[in-house]
C-alpha positions in Angstrom: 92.2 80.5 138.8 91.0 83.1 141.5 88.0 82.2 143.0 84.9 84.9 142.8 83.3 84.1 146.2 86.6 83.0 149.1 84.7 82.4 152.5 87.5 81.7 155.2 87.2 80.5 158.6 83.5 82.1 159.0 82.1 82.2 162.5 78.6 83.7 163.7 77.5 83.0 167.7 74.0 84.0 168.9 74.2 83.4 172.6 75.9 79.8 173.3 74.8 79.0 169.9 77.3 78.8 167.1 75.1 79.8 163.8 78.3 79.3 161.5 81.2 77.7 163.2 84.2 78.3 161.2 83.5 77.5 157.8 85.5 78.0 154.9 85.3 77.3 150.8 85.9 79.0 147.8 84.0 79.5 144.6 84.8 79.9 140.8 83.6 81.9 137.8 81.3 79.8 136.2 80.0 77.2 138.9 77.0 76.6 140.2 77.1 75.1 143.6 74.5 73.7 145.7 74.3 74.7 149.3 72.5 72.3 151.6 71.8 71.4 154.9 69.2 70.6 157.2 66.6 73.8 158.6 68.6 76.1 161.4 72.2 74.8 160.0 73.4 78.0 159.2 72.9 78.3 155.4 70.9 81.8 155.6 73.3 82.9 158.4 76.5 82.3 156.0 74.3 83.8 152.9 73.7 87.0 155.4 77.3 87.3 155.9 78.4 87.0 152.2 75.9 89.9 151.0 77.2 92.1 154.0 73.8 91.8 155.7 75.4 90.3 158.7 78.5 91.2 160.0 80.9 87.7 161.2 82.1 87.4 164.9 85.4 86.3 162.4 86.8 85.0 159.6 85.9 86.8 156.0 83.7 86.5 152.8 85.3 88.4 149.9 83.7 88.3 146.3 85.5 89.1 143.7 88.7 90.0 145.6 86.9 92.7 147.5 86.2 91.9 151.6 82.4 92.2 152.1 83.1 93.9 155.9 86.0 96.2 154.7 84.3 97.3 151.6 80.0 96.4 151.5 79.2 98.6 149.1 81.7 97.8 146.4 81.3 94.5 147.0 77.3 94.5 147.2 78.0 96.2 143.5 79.3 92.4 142.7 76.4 90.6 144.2 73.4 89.3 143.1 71.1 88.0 146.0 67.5 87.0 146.5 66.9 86.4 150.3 64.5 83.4 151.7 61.5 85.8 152.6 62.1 88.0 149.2 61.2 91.7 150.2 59.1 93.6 147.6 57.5 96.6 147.9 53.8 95.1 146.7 52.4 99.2 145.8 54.9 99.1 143.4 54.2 98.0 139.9 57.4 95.4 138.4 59.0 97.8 135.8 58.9 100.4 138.4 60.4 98.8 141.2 63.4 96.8 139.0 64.0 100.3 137.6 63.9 100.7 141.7 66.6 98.7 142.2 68.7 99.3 139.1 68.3 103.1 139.9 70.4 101.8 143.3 72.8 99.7 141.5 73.2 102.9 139.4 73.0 100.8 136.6 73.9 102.5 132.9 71.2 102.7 130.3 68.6 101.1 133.0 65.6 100.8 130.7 67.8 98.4 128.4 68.8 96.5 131.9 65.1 96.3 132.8 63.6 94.9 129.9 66.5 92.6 129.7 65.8 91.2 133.8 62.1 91.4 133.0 62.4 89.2 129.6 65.3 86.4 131.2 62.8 85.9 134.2 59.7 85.2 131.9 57.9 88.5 133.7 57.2 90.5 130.4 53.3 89.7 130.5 52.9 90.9 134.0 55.3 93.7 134.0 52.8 96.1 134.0 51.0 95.0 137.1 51.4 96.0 140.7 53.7 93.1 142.4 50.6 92.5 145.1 48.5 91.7 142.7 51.2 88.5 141.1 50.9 85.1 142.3 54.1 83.6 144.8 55.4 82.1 141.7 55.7 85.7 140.0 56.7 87.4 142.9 59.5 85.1 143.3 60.3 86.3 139.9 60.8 89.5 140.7 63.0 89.1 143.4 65.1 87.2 140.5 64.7 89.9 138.0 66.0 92.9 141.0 68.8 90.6 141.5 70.1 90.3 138.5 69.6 93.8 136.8 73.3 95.5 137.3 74.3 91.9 135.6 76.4 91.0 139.0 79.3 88.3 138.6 78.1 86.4 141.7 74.9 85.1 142.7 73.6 84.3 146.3 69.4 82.5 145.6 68.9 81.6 149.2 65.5 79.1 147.8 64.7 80.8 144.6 62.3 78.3 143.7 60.4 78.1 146.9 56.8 78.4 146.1 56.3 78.0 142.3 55.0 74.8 140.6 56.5 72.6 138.9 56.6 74.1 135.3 58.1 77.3 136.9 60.2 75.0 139.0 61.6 73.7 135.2 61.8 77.2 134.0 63.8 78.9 137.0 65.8 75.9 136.8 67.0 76.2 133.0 67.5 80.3 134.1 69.8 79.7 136.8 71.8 77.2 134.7 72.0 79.7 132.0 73.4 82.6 134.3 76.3 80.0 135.6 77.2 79.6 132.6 80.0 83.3 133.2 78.3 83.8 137.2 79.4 82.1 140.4 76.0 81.0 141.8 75.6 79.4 144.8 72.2 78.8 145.9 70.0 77.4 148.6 67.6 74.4 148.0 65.3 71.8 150.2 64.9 70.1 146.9 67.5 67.7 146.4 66.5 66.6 143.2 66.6 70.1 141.8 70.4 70.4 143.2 70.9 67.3 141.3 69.9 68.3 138.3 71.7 72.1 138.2 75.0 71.3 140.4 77.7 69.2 139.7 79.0 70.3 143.7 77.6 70.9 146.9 78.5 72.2 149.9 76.5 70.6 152.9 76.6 72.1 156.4 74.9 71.1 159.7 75.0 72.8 162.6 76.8 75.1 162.0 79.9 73.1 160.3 80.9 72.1 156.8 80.7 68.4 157.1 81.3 68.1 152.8 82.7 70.5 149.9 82.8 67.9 146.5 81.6 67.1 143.6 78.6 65.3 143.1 80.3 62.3 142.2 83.3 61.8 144.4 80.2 62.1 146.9 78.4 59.3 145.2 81.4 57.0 144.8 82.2 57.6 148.8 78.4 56.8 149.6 78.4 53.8 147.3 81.9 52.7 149.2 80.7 52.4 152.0 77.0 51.0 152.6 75.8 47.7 152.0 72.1 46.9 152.0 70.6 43.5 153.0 67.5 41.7 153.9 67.0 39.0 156.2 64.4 35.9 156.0 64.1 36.8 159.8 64.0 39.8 161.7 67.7 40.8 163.1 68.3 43.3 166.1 70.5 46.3 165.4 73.2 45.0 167.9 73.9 42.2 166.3 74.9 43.6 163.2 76.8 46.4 165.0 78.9 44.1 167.1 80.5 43.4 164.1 84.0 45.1 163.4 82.9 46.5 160.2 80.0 48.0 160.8 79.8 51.8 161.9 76.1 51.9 162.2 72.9 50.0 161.0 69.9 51.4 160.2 66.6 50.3 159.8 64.9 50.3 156.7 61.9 48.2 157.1 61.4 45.0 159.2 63.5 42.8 157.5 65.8 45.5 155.3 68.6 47.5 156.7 71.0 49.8 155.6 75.0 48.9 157.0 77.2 52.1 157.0 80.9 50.3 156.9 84.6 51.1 157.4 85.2 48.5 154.5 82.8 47.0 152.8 84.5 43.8 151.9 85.2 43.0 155.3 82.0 43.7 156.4 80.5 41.6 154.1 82.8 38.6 155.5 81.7 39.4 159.1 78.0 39.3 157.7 78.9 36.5 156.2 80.4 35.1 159.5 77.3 36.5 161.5 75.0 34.2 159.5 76.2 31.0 160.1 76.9 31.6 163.7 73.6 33.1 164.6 71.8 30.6 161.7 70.3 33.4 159.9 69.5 33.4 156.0 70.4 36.7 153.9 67.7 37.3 151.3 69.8 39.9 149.6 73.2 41.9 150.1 74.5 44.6 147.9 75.9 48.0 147.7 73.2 51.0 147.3 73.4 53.4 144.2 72.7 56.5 146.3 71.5 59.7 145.4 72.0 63.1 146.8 69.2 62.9 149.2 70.4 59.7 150.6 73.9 61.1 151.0 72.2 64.4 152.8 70.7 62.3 155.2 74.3 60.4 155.5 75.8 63.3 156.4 73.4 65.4 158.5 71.3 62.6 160.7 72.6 61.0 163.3 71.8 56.6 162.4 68.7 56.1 164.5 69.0 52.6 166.2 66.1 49.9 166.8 
């Protein structure tokens, strides 16, 4: 299967500071992927490149086949994309400035593609007003709507549901899963429970670099592999537990609780084990942790702080 959105060894530099450092990852028809990482790791930057609003220091984005630098306005003709700060033109009213935008896209039979944007994004009752005069949550909206009116076969929501409450939340939701179904989406998220609940992959940069490209679950079973959490009667210092072989970092969770990051957990639970009955401490619990995608994020972008 070719992929609709190839990004290959992407890199962006501002100064001594590398926004994107050679990233690469590809994208099918029909998948909605989750792109995540922490603020200032480069998401924005690589969503810039993509839509051909930034132009890479090297390495390529094509969508659809076509390369975004060689050939921007075909390949914008492919692209869907609703920016972070979501420009609108707040004179305008909505009908007038998706008709706007379709009237760019040079989209056929445009009144037809209009009232179809302004019906899939829930905007027909305030169609007729003047976008200044909407709420954030309908604003955001109509950012959707302009992105999607020349029906593109790939689209780039850098935080589409930034701003709207929790029933809109629901309802953008439920849209963007129904557009993956014959789309590539990849979209933008600080709401890791919203990725959860739309993806079944994520990419996850930070600082710059891809540091995962899987599926939701292989990341879960990895996570799960490899951390043990356990409570002591008494309170344990961190060095302790990191002298042991095992035991790639330890982590603090409360006074007595802490979370083990291991190269195996069944030898680390020996040298636990071990570590107890040397140092004559009692273990109130041990077990592996079910993580979820937030705990994973923080895995993978936050350096194990140390007490």
């Amino acid at each position: 299967m070719s992929s609709s959105l190839q990004v290959s060894n992407l890199l962006k530099t501002y100064g001594a500071q590398k926004a994107v450092n050679n990233i690469s990852f590809a994208i099918n028809k029909g998948e909605i992927v989750g792109f995540l990482g922490p603020n200032g790791a480069g998401k924005s930057t690589t969503m810039k490149i993509i839509t051909g609003y930034l132009t890479p220091d090297a390495g390529s984005a094509l969508v659809c086949g076509i390369n975004v630098q060689q050939n921007p306005l075909e390949a914008k003709k492919k692209i869907g994309y609703l920016p972070e700060a979501n420009p609108l033109y707040y004179e305008m009213y909505v009908r007038e400035y998706i008709s706007f935008v379709a009237g760019i896209h040079k989209v056929p039979n445009s009144s037809q593609a209009v009232n179809n944007a302004v019906e899939i994004t829930g905007l027909t009752a305030e169609s007729r007003k003047k976008i200044g005069q909407l709420s954030k949550g309908y604003k955001q909206r109509v950012g959707l709507a302009a992105s999607l009116v020349h029906n593109p076969e790939v689209l780039i929501l850098d935080e589409p549901t930034s701003g709207l409450d929790p029933n809109q939340v629901i309802e953008i939701r439920n849209l963007i899963k129904a557009q993956g179904k014959d789309k590539t989406v990849l979209f933008s998220s600080h709401i890791l429970q919203e990725v959860q609940a739309i993806c079944d992959r994520v990419i996850i940069i930070n600082k710059g670099e891809l540091v995962a490209d899987d599926s939701l679950q292989h990341l879960q079973q990895a996570a799960r592999a490899n951390i043990i959490s356990i409570s002591f009667k008494t309170p344990v210092n961190s060095s302790l537990l990191e002298s042991l072989p095992a035991v790639v970092s330890a982590v603090r969770q409360s006074e007595l609780d802490w979370q083990l990051t291991t190269r195996n957990i069944d030898d680390a639970r020996k040298q636990l084990l071990g570590l107890t009955v040397n140092n004559n401490l009692d273990i109130v619990s041990l077990g592996t942790k079910d993580d979820n995608l937030e705990e994973i994020f923080r895995q993978l972008t936050q350096a194990p702080s140390k007490a």
